[in-house]
C-alpha positions, 0 to 999 in steps of 0.5 A: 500500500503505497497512499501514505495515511495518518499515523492514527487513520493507518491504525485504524486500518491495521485493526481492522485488518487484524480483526478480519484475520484473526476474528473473521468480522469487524463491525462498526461498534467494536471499531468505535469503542476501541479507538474512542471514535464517533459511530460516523467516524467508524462508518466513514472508516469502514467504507474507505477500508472497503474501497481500498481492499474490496477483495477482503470483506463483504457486509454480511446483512443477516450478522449486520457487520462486515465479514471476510472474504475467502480473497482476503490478503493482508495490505496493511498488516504483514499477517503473520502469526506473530502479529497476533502472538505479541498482544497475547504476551503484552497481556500476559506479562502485565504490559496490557489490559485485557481490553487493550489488546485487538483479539477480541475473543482471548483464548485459554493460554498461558507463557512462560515468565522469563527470570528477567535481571532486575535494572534500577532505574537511576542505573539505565537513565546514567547510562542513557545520559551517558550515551547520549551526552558521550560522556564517560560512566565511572561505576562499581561493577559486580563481575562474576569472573573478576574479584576486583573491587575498583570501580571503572571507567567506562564509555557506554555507546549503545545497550542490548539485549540477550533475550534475558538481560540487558548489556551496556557495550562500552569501551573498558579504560582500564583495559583498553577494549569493549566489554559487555556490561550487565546492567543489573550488575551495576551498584552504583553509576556515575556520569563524569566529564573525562575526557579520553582521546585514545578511544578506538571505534567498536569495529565488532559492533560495526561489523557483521557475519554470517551465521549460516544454519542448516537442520542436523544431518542426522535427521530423517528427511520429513523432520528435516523439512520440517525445520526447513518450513519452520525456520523458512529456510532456502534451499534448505539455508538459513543465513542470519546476518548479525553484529560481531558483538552479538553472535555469542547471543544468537548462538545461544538463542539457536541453542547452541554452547559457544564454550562447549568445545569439540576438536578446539572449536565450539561443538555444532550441536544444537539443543533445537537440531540445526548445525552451522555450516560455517563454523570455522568463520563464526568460531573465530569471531565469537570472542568467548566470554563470561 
């Protein structure tokens, strides 16, 4: 859909979208009351939906609101299923309302609670400050493989996260390379004003690899395309392209153990039965750590 529509017109659309995909009917009501618009209003979006995607819905006489058609193809929405998924876990972690999520009918379910690491916020709001103003952070920081109490100097420039916890990646004074920090590990922040020339740029956060996976050989062929249909993969590939500085991560998230080694290298065993085909490449850059 090339048109550019207002931002909240657009949602408006979206949510209908959604409804006629998921639900299989949206009605001029349950618009109204979702985006707090006039009967009219809703009316008037409905119709210019309508003409913008005849193929999708049709006015159903009988049920008095509009169903979706056998033709329907998503113009403003994606239609993947992730799309649905992601409000079931906004409600389901506290993030949403039950009225505030767009499935209308919410089914039974339920989800796992990920042991997230608590952050304080004067903690990330020194780093943000940090970060934006290029300043250096000093901090007392807990390191699980270090028994030094010093605090240090560091120069945050960006913070990501593992799926678990946030990092800051910053650039270590002390010894002159980018680490990972745990946010949660951090006691106490200090933003200063020193002023370090010498700082070189992060080239692992600046530059990516390829990590090239396939499912495990060993599997029958129906399991194998399985994997392949699961993952989209082509030609039996699936190639992530990702920072240096977070391969560790993805390797992890593919279920694999970058310090579990075989013949020198990380064994290319994953707990989700893909393998790396480029293992030589990603072993070198992975950067053990911690």
């Amino acid at each position: 859909m090339e048109e550019k529509f207002k931002p909240a017109l657009r949602r408006r659309y979206e949510f209908i979208e959604f409804q006629l995909m998921w639900e299989g009917a949206i009605g001029r009501k349950l618009l109204q009351q979702k985006f707090g618009i006039s009967p009219q209003q809703s009316t008037l979006d409905l119709t210019a939906y309508l003409d913008l995607a005849p193929a999708n819905m049709v006015y159903d006489t009988r049920r008095r609101t509009y169903v979706s058609r056998s033709s329907f193809t998503p113009v403003f929405t994606k239609g993947n299923a992730s799309e649905y998924l992601l409000h079931l876990e906004m409600y389901h972690h506290g993030y949403r309302d039950a009225d505030e999520i767009w499935p209308t009918h919410i089914p039974e379910f339920d989800a796992v609670n990920v042991a997230t690491r608590k952050v304080e916020p004067h903690v990330l709001k020194a780093v943000l400050q940090a970060i934006r103003e290029r300043r250096c952070a000093e901090v007392m920081y807990v390191s699980l493989s270090s028994e030094s109490e010093e605090p240090r100097k560091l120069f945050p420039h960006a913070i990501a996260s593992d799926g678990h916890r946030w990092h800051m990646r910053a650039y270590d004074i002390d010894n002159r390379r980018y680490s990972d920090f745990v946010l949660s590990r951090i006691e106490n922040i200090e933003v200063q004003d020193f002023v370090e020339t010498e700082v070189a740029a992060d080239d692992d956060w600046l530059s990516d690899v390829a990590l090239c996976l396939q499912p495990d050989p060993k599997l029958s062929e129906r399991r194998r395309k399985r994997l392949e249909l699961e993952y989209e993969m082509v030609n039996g590939n699936l190639e992530v392209k990702v920072r240096k500085a977070m391969l560790f991560y993805y390797l992890r998230s593919f279920g694999f153990d970058p310090f579990e080694l075989e013949d020198g290298k990380m064994r290319n065993k994953s707990s989700f039965n893909l393998c790396v085909t480029n293992l030589d490449e990603v072993d070198e850059c992975i950067g053990r750590r911690n």
